[in-house]
C-alpha positions as a printed NumPy array, in Angstrom:
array([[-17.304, -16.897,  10.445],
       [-14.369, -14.693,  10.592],
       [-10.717, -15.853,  11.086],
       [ -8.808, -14.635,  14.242],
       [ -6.718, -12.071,  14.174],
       [ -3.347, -12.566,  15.008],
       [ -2.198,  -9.249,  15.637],
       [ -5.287,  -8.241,  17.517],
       [ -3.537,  -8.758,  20.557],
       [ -1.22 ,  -5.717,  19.963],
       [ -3.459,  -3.723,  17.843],
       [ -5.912,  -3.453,  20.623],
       [ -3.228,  -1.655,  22.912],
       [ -2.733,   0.95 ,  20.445],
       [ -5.399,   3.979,  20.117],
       [ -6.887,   4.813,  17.647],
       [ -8.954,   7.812,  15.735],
       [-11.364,   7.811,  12.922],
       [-11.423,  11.111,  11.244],
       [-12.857,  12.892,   8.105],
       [-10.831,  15.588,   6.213],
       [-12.128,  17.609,   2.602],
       [ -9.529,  17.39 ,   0.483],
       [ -9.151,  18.003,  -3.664],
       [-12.778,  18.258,  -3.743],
       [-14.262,  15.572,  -1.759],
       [-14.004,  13.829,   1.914],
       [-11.655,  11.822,   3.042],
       [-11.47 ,   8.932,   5.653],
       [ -8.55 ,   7.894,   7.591],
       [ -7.67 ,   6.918,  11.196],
       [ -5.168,   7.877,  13.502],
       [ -3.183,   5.038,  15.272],
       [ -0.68 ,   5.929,  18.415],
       [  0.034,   8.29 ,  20.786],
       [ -0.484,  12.257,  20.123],
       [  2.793,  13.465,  21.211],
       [  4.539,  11.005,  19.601],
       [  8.081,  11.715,  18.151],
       [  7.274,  10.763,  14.718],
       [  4.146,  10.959,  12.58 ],
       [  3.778,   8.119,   9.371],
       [  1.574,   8.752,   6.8  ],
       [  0.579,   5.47 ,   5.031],
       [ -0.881,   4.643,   2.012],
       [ -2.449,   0.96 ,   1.202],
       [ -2.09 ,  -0.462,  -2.422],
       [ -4.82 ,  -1.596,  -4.954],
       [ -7.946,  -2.816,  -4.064],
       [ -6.79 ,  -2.52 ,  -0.391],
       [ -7.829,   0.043,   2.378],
       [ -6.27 ,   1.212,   5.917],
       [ -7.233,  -2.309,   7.745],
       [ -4.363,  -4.18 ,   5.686],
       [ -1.583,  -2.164,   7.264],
       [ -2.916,  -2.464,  10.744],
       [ -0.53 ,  -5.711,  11.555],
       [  2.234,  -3.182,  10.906],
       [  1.168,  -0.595,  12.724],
       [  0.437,  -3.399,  15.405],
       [  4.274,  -3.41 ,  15.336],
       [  5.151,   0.62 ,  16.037],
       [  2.966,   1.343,  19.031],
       [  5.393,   4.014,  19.769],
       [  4.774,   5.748,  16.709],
       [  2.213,   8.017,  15.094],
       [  0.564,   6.315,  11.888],
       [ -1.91 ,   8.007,   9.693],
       [ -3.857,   5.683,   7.435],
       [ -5.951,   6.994,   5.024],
       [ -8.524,   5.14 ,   2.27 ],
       [ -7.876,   6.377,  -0.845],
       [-10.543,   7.846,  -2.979],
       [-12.319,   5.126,  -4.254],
       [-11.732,   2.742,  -1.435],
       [-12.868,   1.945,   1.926],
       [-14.997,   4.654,   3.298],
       [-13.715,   7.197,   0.943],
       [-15.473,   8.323,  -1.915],
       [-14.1  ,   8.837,  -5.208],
       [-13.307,  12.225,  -6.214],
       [-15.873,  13.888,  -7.927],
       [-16.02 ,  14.663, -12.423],
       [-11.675,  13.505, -12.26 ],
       [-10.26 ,   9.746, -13.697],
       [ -8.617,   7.864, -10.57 ],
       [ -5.335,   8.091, -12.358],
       [ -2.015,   8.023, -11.164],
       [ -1.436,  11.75 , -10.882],
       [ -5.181,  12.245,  -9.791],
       [ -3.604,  10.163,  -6.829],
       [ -0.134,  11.758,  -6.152],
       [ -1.584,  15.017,  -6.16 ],
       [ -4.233,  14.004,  -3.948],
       [ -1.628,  12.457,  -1.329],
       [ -0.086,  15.859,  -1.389],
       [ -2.974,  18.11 ,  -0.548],
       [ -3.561,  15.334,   2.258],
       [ -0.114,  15.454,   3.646],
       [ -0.81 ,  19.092,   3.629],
       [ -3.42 ,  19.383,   5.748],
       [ -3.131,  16.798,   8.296],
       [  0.362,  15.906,   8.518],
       [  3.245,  18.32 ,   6.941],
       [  6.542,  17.2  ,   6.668],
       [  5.525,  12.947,   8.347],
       [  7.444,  10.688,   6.75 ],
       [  5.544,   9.089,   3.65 ],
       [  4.946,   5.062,   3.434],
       [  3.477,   3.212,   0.772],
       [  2.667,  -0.478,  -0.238],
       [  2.257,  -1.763,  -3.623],
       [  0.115,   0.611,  -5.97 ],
       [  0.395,   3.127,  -2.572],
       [  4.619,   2.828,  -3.376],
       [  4.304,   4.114,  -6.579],
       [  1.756,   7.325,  -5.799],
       [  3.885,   7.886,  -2.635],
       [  7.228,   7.779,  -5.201],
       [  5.32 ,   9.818,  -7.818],
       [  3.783,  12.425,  -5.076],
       [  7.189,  12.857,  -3.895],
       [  9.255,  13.055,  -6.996],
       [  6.534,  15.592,  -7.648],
       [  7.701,  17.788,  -4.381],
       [  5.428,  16.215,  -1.354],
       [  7.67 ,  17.449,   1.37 ],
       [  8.983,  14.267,   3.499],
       [ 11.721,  13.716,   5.39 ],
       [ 12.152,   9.838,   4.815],
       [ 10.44 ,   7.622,   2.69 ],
       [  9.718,   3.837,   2.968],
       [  8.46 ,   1.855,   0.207],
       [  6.77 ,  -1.832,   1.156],
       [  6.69 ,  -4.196,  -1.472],
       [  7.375,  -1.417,  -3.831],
       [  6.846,  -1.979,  -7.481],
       [ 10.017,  -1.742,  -8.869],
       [  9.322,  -3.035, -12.905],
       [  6.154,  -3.438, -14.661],
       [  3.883,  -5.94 , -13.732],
       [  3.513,  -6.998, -16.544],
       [  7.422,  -8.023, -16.884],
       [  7.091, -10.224, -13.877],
       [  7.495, -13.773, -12.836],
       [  3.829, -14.281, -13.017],
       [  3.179, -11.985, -16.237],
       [  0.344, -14.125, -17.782],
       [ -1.543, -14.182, -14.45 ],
       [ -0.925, -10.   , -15.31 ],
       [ -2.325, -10.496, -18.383],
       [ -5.196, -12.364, -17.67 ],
       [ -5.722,  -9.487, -15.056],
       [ -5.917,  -6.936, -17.558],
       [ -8.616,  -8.708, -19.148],
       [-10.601,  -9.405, -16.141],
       [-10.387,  -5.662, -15.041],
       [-10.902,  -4.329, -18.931],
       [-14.268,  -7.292, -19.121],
       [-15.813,  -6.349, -15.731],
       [-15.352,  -2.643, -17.   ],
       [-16.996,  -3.274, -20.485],
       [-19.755,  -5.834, -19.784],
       [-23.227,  -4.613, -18.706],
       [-22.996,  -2.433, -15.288],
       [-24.678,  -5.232, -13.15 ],
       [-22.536,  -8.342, -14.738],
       [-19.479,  -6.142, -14.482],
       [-20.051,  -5.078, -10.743],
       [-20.419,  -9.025, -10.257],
       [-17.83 , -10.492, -11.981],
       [-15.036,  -7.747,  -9.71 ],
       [-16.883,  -8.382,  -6.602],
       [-16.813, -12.182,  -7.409],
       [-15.911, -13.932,  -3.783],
       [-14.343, -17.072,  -5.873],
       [-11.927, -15.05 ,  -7.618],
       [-11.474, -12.953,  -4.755],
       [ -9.91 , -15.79 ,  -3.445],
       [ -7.662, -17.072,  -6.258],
       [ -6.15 , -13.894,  -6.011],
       [ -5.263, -14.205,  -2.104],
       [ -4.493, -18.023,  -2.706],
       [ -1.925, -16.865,  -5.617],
       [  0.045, -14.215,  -3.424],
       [  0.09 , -15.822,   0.195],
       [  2.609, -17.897,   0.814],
       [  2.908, -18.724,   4.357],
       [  2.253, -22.618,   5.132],
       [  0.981, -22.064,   8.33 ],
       [ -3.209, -22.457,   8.121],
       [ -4.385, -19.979,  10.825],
       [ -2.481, -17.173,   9.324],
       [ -3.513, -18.41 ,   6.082],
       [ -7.757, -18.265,   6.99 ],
       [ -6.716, -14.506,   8.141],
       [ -5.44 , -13.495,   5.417],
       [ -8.265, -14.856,   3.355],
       [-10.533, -13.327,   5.849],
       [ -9.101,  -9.816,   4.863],
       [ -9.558, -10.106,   1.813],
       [-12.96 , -11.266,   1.506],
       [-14.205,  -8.691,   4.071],
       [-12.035,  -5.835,   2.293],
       [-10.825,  -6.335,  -1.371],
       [-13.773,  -5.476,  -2.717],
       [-14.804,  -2.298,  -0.912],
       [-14.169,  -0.243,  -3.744],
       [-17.005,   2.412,  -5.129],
       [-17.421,   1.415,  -8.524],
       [-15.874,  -0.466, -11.53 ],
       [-14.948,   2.933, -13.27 ],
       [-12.937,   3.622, -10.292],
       [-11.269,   0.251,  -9.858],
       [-10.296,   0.255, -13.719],
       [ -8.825,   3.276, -13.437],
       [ -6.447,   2.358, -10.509],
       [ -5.686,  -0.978, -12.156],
       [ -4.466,   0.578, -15.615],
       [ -2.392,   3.216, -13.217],
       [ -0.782,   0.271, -11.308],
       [  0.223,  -1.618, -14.42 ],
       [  1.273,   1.569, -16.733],
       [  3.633,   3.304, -14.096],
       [  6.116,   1.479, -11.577],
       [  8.591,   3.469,  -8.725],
       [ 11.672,   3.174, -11.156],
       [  9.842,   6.673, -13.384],
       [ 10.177,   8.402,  -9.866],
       [ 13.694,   7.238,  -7.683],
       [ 16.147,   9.285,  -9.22 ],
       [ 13.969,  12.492,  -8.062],
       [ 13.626,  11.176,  -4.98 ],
       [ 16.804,  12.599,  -2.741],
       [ 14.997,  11.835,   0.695],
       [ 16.482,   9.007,   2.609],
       [ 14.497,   5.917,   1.299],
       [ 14.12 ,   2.54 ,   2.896],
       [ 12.583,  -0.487,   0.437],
       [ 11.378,  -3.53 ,   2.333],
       [ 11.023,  -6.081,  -0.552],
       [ 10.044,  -9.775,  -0.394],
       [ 12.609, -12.053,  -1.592],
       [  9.821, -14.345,  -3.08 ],
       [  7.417, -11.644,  -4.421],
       [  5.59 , -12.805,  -7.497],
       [  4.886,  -9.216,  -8.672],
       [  8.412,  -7.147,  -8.284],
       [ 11.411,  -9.929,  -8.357],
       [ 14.141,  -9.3  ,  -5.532],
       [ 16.514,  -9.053,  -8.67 ],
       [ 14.523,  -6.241,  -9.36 ],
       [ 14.155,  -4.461,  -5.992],
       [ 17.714,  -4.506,  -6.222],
       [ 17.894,  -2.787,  -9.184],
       [ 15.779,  -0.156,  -8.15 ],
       [ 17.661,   0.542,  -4.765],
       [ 20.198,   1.935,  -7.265],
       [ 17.942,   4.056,  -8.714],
       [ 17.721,   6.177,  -5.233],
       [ 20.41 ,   8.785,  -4.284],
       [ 20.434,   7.701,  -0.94 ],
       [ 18.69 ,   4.238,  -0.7  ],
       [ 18.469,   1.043,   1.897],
       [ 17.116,  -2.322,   0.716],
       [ 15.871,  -4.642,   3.233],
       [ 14.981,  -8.147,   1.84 ],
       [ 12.671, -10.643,   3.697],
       [ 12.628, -14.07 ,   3.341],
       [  9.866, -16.587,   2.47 ],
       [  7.426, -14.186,   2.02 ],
       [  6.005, -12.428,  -1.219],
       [  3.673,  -9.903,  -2.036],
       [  2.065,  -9.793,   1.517],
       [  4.539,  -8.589,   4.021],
       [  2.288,  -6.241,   6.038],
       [  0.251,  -9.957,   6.667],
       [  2.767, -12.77 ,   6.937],
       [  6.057, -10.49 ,   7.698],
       [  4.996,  -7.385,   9.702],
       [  6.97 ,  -7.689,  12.399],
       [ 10.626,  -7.773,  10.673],
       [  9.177,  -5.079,   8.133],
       [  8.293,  -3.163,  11.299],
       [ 11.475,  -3.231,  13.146],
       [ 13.256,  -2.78 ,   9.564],
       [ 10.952,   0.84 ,   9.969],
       [ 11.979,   1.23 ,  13.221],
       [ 15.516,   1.267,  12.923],
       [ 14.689,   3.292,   9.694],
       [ 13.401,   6.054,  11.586],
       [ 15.426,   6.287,  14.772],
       [ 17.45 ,   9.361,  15.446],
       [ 20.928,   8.257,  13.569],
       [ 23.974,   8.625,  16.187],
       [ 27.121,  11.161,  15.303],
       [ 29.093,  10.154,  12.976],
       [ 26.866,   7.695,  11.53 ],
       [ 24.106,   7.436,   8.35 ]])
């Protein structure tokens, strides 16, 4: 039976588009949330394993704004890219032709593994006039507070690639570990939002289109992390980091908010790697005041 949502509420007085758009060689799916003639237009990119659902409770937090939420290739309804590795650069440039043709010049948001392709698309010349970075991934995961879980990671992604197609497909689609994995990053105590977040990720973390693609995007989210690409990045940038993220320290976030030319950190509290499910509403109004029109004489 599936949890409640508790941004439903909100989400369901927003509009929203499902669209299909060829781009780098094959199709891709994404939705448009918010009103047409809106003043600004997001672009925003989920991270690993993900798809667009998991930033809906965000974008159940900017009704006023224009969000465009694509799967990548690989994930969700979007196929992978046809005879090209799902590597990090496969990615940025992909983000790039997509920008291209249904949004130019939107700001650019990413979460998680989506922080790093938007940082890497952009360092690479994605135009964008602001950039915001959720749970951005700001060392190497493997560096982390919870580096053996990282480890042991590896090995589950590099055994489900490498055992026989069937076992493999069964062991990353396992529901069980499915859930360790949500167990090991929520952190909220309260059990409603808890179920919900479980809920999401059984209906949605493994809606990937094959293990070749999902190894792929694993080894690109633990080789690369958004430090390579800040110091190219001269667009105002806002980070919204989780002051008890298991993945990216705070110490770290803060760290890489010097890396930027022109940076803003915003830290959250009591929450870790899942801000767009236990936090979205401070992590919205952190984008909101982000993105408003800045008054004269003032950043």
């Amino acid at each position: 039976m599936a949890s409640a949502n508790p941004y439903a509420p909100l989400l369901d007085e927003i509009p929203v588009e499902r669209h299909e758009v060829p781009v780098a060689g094959g199709v891709t799916a994404y939705w448009v949330y918010g009103p047409s003639d809106a003043s600004t237009t997001v672009i925003a990119v989920h991270g690993f394993r993900g798809e667009h659902h998991g930033l809906e409770p965000v974008v159940a937090h900017l009704p006023d704004v224009r969000v465009i939420s694509p799967d990548l290739p690989g994930f969700g309804e979007t196929a992978p890219l046809p005879g090209v590795r799902h590597d990090l650069d496969m990615y940025a440039e992909w983000l790039k032709a997509f920008a291209a043709k249904v949004a130019p010049g939107a700001v650019i948001l990413g979460h998680s593994f989506g922080s790093i392709v938007v940082a890497s698309a952009v360092a690479h010349g994605l135009p964008a006039p602001r950039v915001v970075l959720v749970n951005p991934i700001g060392a190497p995961a493997l560096e982390g507070p919870r580096g053996l879980l990282t480890r042991l990671a590896v090995f589950y992604y590099w055994a489900g690639a490498r055992l026989p197609e069937r076992l493999g497909e069964a062991l990353l689609r396992n529901g069980l570990i499915v859930r360790v994995m949500s167990e090991s990053m929520a952190k909220t105590k309260d059990a409603e939002l808890r179920r919900f977040i479980h809920d999401q990720h059984d209906r949605y973390f493994s809606r990937f289109a094959d293990r070749d693609v999902l190894h792929d995007a694993f080894v690109a989210s633990v080789s690369h992390d958004v430090r390579e690409f800040a110091p190219r990045i001269a667009q105002p940038t806002l980070l919204v980091a989780a002051v008890r993220d298991d993945i990216t320290p705070i110490e770290a976030e803060r760290r890489l908010a010097r890396l930027f030319p022109a940076a803003e950190l915003v830290e959250i509290p009591d929450v870790g790697h899942l801000i767009h499910y236990e936090t979205p509403a401070p992590a919205a109004a952190a984008i909101r005041r982000f993105l408003a029109p800045s008054e004269p004489g003032t950043r």
